[in-house]
Structures are given as C-alpha cells and as structure tokens.
C-alpha positions in Angstrom: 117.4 73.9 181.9 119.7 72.6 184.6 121.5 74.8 186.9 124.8 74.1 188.8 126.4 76.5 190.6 126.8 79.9 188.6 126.6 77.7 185.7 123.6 76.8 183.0 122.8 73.8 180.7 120.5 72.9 178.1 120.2 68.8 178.3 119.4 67.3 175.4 119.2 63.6 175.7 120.7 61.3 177.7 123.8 59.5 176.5 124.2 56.3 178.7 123.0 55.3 181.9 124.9 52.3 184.6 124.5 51.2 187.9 125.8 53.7 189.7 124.9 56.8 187.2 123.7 58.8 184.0 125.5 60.7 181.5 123.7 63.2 179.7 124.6 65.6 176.7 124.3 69.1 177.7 125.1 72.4 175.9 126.3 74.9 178.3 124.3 78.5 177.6 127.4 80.6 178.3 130.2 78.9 176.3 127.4 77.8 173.6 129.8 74.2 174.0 128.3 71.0 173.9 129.6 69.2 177.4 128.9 66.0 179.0 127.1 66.1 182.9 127.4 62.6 185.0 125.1 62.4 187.6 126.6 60.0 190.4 124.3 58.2 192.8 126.1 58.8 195.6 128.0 61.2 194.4 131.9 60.2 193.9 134.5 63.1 194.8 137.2 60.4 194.9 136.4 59.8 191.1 136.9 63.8 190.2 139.4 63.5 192.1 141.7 61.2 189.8 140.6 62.4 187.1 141.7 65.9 187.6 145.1 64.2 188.9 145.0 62.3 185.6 144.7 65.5 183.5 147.5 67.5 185.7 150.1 64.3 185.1 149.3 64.3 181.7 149.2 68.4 180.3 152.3 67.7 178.4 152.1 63.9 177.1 150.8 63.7 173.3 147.6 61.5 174.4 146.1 64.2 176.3 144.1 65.5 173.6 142.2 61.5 174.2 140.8 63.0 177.7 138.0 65.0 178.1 138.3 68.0 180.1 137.0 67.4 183.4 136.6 71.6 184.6 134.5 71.1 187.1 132.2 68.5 190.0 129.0 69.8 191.7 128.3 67.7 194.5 125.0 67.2 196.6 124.8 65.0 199.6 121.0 64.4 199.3 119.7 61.5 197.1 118.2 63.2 194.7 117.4 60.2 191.7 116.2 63.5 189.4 118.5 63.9 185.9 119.2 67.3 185.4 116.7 69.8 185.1 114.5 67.0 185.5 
C-alpha cells in the first residue's frame, strides 16, 4: 500500500521506468479506479504544472478525452529512490 497525502493506493506493477522516473499502475482504495503514480527523481513541479495548464486550455476542445486526468502532485524534497509503498 502506498499512501499520499489523505490518499491510498494499491500498486500493482510497474508500467515503465526512464531516466528521470517510474510509472506505476495503481488502484486507488477509495475511488476503486485504476490510476497511474509517476515517481520523479527530483521531483518536477514545473511538469504538473503544464500539464494542469494543458488540461485547463483544453476543457472544451474535442481531444481532451486523449489526456489523462492529472488531479493531483505529491511532492517530497528528500531523495527517496523507493517506488511506492516500496
């Protein structure tokens, strides 16, 4: 189980991994919804950043349905190379 915050995740498996991070496939326990978690290393606020811009410009345009919903970043300023709930 990983916690963030007030919320909870299950991780299953981890989807992809790059220089600069890991994506993992989580189910979140309260919304029983399967989500994606990116863990940064170091952790990018600039990159939530545009993607929440990116989501805002875009609420009415037709290919916004092609973005995944970006609710939320957790950030930690220690270096921390554990995945989540690892």
């Amino acid at each position: 189980m990983c916690i963030l915050g007030d919320e909870k995740y299950i991780v299953e498996k981890q989807l992809g991994k790059g220089t600069f991070g890991t994506v993992f496939k989580a189910t979140d326990i309260y919304k029983n919804k399967a989500v994606a978690l990116k863990c940064q290393k170091p952790p990018n606020k600039w990159e939530f950043y545009i993607c929440r811009e990116l989501q805002a410009r875009l609420a009415e345009h037709p290919l916004r349905e092609r973005f995944m919903d970006i609710s939320c970043g957790y950030f930690d300023s220690e270096k921390n190379t554990s995945p989540p709930g690892g």
